[in-house]
MIVEX-280527 format. One record per residue (C-alpha): residue in one letter; z, y, x. Coordinates in nm, 3 decimals, padded with zeros to 5 digits. Layout:
<residuo->A&up->Z&north->Y&east->X>
...
This chain:
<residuo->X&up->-00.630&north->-01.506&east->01.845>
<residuo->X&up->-00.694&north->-01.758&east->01.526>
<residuo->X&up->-00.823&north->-01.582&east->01.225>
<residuo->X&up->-00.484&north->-01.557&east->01.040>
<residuo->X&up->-00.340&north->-01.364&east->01.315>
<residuo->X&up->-00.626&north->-01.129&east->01.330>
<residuo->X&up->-00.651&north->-01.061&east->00.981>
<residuo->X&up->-00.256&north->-01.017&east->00.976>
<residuo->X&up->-00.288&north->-00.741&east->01.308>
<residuo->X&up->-00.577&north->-00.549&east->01.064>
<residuo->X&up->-00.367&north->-00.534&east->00.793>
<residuo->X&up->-00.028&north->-00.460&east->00.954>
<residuo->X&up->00.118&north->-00.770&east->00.754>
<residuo->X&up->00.243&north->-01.121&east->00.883>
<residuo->X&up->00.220&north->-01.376&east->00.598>
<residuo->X&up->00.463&north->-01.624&east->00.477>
<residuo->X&up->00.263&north->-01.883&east->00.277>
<residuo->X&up->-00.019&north->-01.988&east->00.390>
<residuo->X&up->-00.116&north->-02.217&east->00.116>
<residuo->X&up->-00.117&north->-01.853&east->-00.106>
<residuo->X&up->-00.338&north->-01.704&east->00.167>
<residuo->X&up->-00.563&north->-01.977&east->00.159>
<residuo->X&up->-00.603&north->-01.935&east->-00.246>
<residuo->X&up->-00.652&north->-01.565&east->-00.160>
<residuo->X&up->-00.966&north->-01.624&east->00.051>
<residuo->X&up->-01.071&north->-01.875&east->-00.131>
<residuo->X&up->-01.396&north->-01.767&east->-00.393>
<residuo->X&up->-01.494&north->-01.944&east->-00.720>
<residuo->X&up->-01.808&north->-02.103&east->-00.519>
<residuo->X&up->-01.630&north->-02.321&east->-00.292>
<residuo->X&up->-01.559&north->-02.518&east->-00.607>
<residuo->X&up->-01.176&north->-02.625&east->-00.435>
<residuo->X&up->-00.904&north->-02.684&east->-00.664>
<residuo->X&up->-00.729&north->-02.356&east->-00.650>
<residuo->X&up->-00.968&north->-01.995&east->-00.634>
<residuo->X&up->-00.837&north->-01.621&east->-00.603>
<residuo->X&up->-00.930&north->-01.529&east->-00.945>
<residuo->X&up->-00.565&north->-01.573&east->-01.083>
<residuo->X&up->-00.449&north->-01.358&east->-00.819>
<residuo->X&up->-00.711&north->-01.132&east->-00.847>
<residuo->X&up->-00.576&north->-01.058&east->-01.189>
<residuo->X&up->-00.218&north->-01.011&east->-01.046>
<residuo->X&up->-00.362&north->-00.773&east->-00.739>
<residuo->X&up->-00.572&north->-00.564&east->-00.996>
<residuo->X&up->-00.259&north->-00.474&east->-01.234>
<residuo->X&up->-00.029&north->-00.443&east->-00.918>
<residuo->X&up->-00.287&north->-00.196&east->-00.723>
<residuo->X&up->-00.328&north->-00.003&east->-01.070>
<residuo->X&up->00.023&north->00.035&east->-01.026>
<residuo->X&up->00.089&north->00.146&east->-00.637>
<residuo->X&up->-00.182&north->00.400&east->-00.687>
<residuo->X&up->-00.084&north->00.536&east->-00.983>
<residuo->X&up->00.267&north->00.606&east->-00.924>
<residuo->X&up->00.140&north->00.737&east->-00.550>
<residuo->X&up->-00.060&north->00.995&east->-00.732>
<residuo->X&up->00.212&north->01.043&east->-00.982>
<residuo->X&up->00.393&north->01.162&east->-00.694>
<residuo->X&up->00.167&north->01.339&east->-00.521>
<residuo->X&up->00.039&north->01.566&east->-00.771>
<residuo->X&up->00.347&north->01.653&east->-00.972>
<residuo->X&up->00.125&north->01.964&east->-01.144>
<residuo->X&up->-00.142&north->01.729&east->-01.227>
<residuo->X&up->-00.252&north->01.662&east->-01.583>
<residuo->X&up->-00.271&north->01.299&east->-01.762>
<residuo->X&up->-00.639&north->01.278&east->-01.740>
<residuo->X&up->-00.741&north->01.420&east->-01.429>
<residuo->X&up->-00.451&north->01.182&east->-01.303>
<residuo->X&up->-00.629&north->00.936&east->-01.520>
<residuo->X&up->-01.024&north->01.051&east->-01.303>
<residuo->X&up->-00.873&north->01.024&east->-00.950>
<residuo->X&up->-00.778&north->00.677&east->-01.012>
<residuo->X&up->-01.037&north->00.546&east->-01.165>
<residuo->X&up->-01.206&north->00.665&east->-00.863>
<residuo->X&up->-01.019&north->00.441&east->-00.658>
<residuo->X&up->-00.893&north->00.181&east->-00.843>
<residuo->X&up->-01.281&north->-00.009&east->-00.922>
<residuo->X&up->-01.527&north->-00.214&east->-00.724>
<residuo->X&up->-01.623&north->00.004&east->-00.542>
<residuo->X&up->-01.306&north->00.181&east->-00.408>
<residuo->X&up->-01.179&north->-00.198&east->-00.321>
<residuo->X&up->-01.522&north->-00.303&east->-00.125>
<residuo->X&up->-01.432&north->-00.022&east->00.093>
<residuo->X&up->-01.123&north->-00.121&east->00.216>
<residuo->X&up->-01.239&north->-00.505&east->00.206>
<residuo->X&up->-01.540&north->-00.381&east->00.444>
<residuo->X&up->-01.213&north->-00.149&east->00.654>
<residuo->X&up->-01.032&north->-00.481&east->00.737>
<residuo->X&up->-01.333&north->-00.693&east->00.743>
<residuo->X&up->-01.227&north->-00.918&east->00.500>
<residuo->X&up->-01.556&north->-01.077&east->00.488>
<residuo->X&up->-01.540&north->-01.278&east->00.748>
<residuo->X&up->-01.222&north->-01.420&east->00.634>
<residuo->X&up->-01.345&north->-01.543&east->00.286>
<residuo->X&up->-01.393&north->-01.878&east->00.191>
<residuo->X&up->-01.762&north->-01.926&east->00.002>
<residuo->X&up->-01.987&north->-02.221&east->-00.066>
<residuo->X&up->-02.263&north->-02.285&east->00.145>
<residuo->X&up->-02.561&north->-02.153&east->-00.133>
<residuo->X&up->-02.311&north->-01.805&east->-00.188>
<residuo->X&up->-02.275&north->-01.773&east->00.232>
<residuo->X&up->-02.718&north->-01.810&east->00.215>
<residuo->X&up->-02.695&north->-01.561&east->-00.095>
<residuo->X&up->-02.525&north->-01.292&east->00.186>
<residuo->X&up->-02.197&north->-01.351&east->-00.009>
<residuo->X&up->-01.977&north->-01.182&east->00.242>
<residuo->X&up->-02.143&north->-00.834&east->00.194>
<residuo->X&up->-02.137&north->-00.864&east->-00.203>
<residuo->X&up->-01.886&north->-00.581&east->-00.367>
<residuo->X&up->-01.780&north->-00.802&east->-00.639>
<residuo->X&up->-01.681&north->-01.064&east->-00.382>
<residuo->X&up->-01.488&north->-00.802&east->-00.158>
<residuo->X&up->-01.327&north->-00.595&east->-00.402>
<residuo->X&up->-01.217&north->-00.942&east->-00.577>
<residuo->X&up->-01.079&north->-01.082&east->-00.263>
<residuo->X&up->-00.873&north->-00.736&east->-00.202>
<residuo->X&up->-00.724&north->-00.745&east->-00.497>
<residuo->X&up->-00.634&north->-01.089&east->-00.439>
<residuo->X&up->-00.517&north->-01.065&east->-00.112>
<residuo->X&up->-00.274&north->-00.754&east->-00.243>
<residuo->X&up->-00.158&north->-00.957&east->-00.514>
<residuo->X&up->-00.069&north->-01.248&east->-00.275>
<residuo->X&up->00.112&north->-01.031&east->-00.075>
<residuo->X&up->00.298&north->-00.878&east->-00.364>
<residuo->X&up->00.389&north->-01.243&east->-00.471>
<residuo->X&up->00.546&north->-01.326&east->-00.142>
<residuo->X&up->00.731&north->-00.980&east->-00.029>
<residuo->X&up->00.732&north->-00.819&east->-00.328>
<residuo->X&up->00.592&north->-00.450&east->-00.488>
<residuo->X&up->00.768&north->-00.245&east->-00.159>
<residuo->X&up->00.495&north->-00.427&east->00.123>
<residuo->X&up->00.205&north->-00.466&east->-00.107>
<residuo->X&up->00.258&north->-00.071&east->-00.169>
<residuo->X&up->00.315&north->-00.050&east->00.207>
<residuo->X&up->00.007&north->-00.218&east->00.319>
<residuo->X&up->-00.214&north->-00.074&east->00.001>
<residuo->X&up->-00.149&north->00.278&east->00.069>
<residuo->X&up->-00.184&north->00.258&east->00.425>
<residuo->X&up->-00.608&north->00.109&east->00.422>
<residuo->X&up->-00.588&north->00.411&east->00.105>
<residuo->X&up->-00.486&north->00.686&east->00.319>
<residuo->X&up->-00.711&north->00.549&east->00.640>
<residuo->X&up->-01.027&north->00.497&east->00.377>
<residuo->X&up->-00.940&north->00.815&east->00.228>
<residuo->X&up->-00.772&north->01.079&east->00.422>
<residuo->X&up->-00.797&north->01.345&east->00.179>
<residuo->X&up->-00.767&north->01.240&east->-00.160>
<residuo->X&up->-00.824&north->01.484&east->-00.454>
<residuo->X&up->-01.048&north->01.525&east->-00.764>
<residuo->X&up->-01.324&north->01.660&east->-00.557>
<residuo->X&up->-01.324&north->01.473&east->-00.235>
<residuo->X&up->-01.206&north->01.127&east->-00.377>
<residuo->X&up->-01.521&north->01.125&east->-00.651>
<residuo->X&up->-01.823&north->00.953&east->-00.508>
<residuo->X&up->-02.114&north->01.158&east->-00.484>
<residuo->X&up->-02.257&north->01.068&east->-00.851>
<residuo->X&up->-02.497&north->01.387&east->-00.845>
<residuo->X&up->-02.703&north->01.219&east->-00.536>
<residuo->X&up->-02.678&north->00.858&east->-00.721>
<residuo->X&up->-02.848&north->01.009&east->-01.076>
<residuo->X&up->-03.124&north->01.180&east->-00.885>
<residuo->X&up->-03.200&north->00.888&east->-00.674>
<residuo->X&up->-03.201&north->00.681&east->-00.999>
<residuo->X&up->-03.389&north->00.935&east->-01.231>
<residuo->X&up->-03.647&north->00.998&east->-00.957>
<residuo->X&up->-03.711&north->00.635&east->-00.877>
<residuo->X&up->-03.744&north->00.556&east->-01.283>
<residuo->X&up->-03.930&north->00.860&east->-01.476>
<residuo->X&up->-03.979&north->01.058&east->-01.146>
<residuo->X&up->-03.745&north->01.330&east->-01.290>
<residuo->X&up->-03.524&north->01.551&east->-01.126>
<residuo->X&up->-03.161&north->01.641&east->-01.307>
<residuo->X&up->-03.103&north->01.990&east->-01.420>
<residuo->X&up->-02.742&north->02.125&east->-01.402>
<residuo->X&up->-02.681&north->02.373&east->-01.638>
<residuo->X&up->-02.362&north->02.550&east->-01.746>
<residuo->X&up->-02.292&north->02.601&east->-02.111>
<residuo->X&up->-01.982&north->02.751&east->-02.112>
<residuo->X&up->-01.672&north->02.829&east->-01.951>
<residuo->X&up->-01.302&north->02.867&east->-02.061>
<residuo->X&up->-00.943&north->03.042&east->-01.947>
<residuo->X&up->-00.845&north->03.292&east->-01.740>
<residuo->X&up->-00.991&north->03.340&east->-01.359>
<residuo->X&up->-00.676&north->03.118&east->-01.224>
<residuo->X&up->-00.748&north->02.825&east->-01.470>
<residuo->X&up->-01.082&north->02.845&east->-01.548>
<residuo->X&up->-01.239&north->02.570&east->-01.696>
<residuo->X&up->-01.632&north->02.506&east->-01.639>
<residuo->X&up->-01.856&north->02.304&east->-01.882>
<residuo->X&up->-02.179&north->02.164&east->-01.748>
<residuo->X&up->-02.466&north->01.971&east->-01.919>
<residuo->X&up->-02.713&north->01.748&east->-01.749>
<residuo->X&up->-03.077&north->01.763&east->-01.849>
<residuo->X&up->-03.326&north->01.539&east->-01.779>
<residuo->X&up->-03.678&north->01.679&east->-01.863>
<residuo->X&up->-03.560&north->01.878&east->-02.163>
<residuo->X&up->-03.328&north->01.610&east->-02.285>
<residuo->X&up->-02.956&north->01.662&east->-02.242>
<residuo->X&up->-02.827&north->01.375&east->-02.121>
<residuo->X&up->-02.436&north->01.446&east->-02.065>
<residuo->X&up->-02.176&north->01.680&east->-02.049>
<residuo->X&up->-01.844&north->01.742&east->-01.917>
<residuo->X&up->-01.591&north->01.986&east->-01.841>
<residuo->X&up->-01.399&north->02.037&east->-01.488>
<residuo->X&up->-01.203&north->02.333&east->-01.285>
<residuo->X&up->-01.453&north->02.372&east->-01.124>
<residuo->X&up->-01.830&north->02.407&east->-01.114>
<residuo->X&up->-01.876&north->02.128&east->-00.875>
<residuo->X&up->-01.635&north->01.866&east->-01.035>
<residuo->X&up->-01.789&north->01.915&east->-01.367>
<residuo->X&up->-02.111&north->01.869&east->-01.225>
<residuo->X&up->-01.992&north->01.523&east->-01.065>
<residuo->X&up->-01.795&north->01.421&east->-01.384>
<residuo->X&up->-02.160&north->01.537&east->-01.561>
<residuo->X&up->-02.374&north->01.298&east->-01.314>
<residuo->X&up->-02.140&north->00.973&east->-01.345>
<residuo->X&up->-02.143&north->01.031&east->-01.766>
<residuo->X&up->-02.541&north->01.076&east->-01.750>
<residuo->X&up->-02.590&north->00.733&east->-01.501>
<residuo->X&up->-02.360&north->00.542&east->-01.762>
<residuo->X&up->-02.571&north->00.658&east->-02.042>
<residuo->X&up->-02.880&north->00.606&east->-01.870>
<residuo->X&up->-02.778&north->00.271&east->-01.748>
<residuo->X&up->-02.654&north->00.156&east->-02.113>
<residuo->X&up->-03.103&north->00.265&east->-02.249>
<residuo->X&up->-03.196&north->00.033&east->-01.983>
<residuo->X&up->-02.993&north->-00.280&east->-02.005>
């Protein structure tokens, strides 16, 4: 089985043009005529799409922003590294000698560039119906229960593990308020860091506010030490 065909069987998609496939693969360090960061453009607006109308439809009751959260979850870097790393995409890339040394194939900007590239090929060549085909099915195998508390990567574990490895602190969670009746409560949650507040946020529940909390406080945090 050559490479094309493999990639096609992990996929569940047979390309057309091969000479678009090629540009796909093909990263900015291999210097050739023709790299995937035009499509890469196209694939990121066309993914933003597919995922926001899926969770348009699946959550009908959903509000604006939380609709907003859960794709921002998925639709970033990190989301589309995942589901380069699923198919193994990897391997497939194209990469200059001095990016392959540089363990190019395992970087996330790389991976998630080269998904969105490859989706934005596809979308160029069948059209929005197969590149939503193909996109949601890696989504739903990646993640087979999506909502706002499963879908949001564990940011509470990622602030300690960066607040303990800087100032050898450990995050305080503390709530500072809470809103609406016992059906619709709404849960607001600072995070401290020594006895310096470092974030806030609101969620429906304790734990999401918490997690919208930690990912606020390792922005900030991030933004004092660049």
């Amino acid at each position: 089985m050559n490479m094309i065909s493999e990639l096609e069987k992990r996929i569940g998609y047979k390309f057309k043009d091969i000479k678009l496939l090629t540009e796909a693969l093909t990263h900015k360090s291999s210097k050739q005529n023709k790299n995937n960061e035009r499509l890469e453009f196209l694939g990121d607006a066309v993914l933003d799409l597919i995922v926001g109308e899926y969770l348009y439809k699946k959550f009908p009751d959903v509000c604006e922003g939380d609709l907003s959260k859960l794709r921002a979850s998925l639709v970033n870097e990190k989301g589309f590294e995942k589901l380069a790393k699923q198919i193994e995409l990897g391997k497939y890339i194209f990469l200059s000698t001095a990016e392959e040394n540089n363990k190019g194939r395992e970087k996330a900007s790389i991976l998630s560039n080269a998904f969105e590239a490859l989706i934005g090929e596809i979308y160029l060549e069948s059209g929005i119906e197969k590149a939503k085909e193909v996109s949601l099915n890696l989504l739903l195998e990646a993640y087979p229960k999506i909502d706002l508390e499963s879908v949001f990567k564990d940011y509470k574990t990622t602030l300690q593990e960066l607040t303990q490895a800087t100032i050898g602190e450990t995050p305080k969670y503390i709530v500072i308020g809470s809103s609406g009746p016992d059906h619709q409560k709404e849960f607001i949650i600072a995070v401290e860091i020594g006895d310096k507040e470092i974030a806030k946020a609101a969620g429906k529940s304790k734990k999401e506010a918490q997690q919208i909390a930690a990912k606020l406080a390792i922005e900030a945090l991030k933004e004092e030490m660049a």
